[in-house]
C-alpha positions, 0 to 999 in steps of 0.5 A: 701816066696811065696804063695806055700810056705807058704802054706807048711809051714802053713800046717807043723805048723797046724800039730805041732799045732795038736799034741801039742793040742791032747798031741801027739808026731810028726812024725820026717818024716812029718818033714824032709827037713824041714826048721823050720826058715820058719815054725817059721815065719809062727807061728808068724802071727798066734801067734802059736809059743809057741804051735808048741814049745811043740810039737817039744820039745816032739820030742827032738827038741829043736830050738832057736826061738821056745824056746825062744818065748815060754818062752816069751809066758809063762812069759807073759801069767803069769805076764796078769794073776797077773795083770789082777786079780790085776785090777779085786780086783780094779774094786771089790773094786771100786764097778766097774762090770766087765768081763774078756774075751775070751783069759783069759778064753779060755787060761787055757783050752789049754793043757800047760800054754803059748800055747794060747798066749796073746798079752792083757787082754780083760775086759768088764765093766760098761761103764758109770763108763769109766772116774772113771776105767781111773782114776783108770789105771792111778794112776795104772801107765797104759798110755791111748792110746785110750779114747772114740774112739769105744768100748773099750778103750786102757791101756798100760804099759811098758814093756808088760801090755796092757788092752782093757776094753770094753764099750762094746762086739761090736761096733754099727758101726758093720754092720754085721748080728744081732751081736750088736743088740744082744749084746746090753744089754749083762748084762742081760746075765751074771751071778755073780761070786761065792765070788764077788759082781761085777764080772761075767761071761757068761755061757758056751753056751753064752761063746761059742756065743761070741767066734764064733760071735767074730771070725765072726766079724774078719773073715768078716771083715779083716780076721783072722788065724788059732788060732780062730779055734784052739779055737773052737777046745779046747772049744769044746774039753773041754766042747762040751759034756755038752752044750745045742745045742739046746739053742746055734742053736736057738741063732745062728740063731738069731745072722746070723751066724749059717752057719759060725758056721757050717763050722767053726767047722767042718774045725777046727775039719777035721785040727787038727784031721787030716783028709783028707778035701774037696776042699771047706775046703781047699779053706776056710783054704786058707782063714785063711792061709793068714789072720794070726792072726789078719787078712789083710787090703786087706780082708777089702779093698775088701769085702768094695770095692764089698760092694758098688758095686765095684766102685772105686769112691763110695768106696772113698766117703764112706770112706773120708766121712763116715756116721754121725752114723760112724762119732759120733764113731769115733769123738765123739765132732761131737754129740755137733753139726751137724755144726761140720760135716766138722771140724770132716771129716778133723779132721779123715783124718788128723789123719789118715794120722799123725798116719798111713800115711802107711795105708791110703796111702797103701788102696789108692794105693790099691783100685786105683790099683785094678779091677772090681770084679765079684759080684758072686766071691766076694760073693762066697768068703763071704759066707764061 
């Protein structure tokens, strides 16, 4: 469909999604003439199928594919939840600290079971007990599909288990804001649960920090969908009245995102309250419209092709010969020796190019292709 289009699309989905939030039932005439194939293809990219589901079976509709992935959505939010405490009473025994995030917290405060839908089970742990934990998920039966690359490492079972156990929040290849300093040394930050020894959890201030500071990493980086406000929208919803703003304003602005937060939360709140919003909220919705859940490459190509001064050939040295900060992350046999440089350059590359040939040749097509921007344009964009 083209872009006016899915935007039509995306605007019935943002009201199903409202009413199934607010436990209200549709209005069948904002829903005539309708084509719900569309409309469902837009809830994929932003994981909101099993939501918009509930609100068109309040209405006495009941469409294959929107049934279908709700019932997906429902068993596989059940078997994460079995799982993941499965692999919390592990780590408890194996005296291993741990955190569950976000999505496990957030999805029980949505209004039925399925519609916060989960692709994996986020946990963060003691990182120096990383080997001990993958020893662990593999007599459990979990392939590891990324060990030491980044923050977090990558289990997966078959047919629907996946694990993203977090060394830790962010990576320090995070160059945004004050958002890993901040983070660093987030133990202190944690409080331990009633009837563990090792498992903990944020208060819900700090929480509310993480999910917004989360939200801003993909959001200033490759983009995110409508679902990231759909859950500022249910946390505040749910717990708004009893925070301490005072304390959360003060740490927004010691993270640099206190604007991000502002209009973030006044966008989610104008979409799925219903209101009429201004042209900036429109051309920020635009924003996360097209992003979907998980954000494009092209929102990441452009933002890295402004950041070095919209040159094309600075663009390409950064990226085939990134910094030896980067490349320690990203190659972690690089530390033993700097006279590894050149084996580590070549050994990225190659990879990239054995496991996404597609990526890298499309972000070489599409930067070769692509024209000077306006610094003040490119900017503007970023600034919201």
């Amino acid at each position: 469909m083209d872009k006016k289009e899915y935007r039509k699309n995306a605007e019935i989905m943002i009201y199903l999604v409202s009413c199934a939030l607010n436990d209200s039932v549709p209005d069948g005439e904002k829903l005539k003439n309708t084509d719900l194939s569309q409309v469902f293809e837009v809830c994929k990219q932003h994981n909101l199928t099993a939501c918009a589901a509930y609100a068109l079976e309040s209405l006495g509709i009941s469409d294959h594919s929107f049934t279908q992935a709700k019932e997906k959505a429902v068993r596989k939010n059940i078997l994460l939840d079995i799982e993941r405490e499965r692999i919390l009473d592990r780590l408890e025994a194996e005296k291993i600290w741990y955190m569950p995030l976000k999505g496990a917290i957030l999805g029980k405060w949505y209004p039925k079971l399925g519609m916060r839908q989960m692709s994996d089970n986020d946990i963060l742990f003691d990182s120096t007990k990383a080997d001990e934990l993958h020893d662990i998920l593999c007599s459990e039966g979990y392939a590891c599909k990324n060990f030491g690359h980044g923050n977090h490492d990558i289990y997966h079972k078959k047919p629907v288990l996946n694990f993203e156990m977090h060394r830790s929040l962010f990576s320090p290849l995070l160059s945004i804001k004050n958002i890993y300093k901040y983070y660093e040394n987030v133990k202190s930050r944690l409080i331990l649960n009633e009837g563990t020894s090792f498992g903990y959890h944020f208060k819900n201030e700090d929480l509310y920090l993480y999910v917004v500071a989360h939200e801003y990493k993909h959001f200033s980086k490759f983009g995110t969908g409508i679902r990231s406000l759909a859950d500022i929208y249910v946390f505040l919803r749910k717990k708004g009245d009893s925070l301490d703003w005072e304390y959360i304003y003060a740490e927004l602005q010691k993270l640099g995102i206190a604007e991000f937060e502002k209009k973030n939360c006044k966008l989610a709140f104008s979409l799925f309250e219903q209101k009429e919003l201004s042209a900036e909220k429109k051309e920020l919705l635009d924003y996360y419209v097209f992003s979907g859940t998980y954000g494009k490459s092209e929102n990441f190509y452009d933002k890295e092709f402004e950041r070095y001064g919209n040159s094309k050939l600075s663009y390409f040295r950064h990226r085939f010969f990134p910094s030896y900060k980067y490349l320690r992350e990203s190659v972690p046999w690089v530390k033993k020796s700097k006279l590894l440089i050149p084996a580590a350059y070549l050994y990225r590359f190659l990879r990239s190019l054995f496991l996404n040939k597609s990526r890298v040749t499309g972000e070489i097509s599409y930067i070769a292709r692509k024209k000077r921007t306006p610094r003040k344009q490119a900017e503007r964009h970023i600034r919201h």
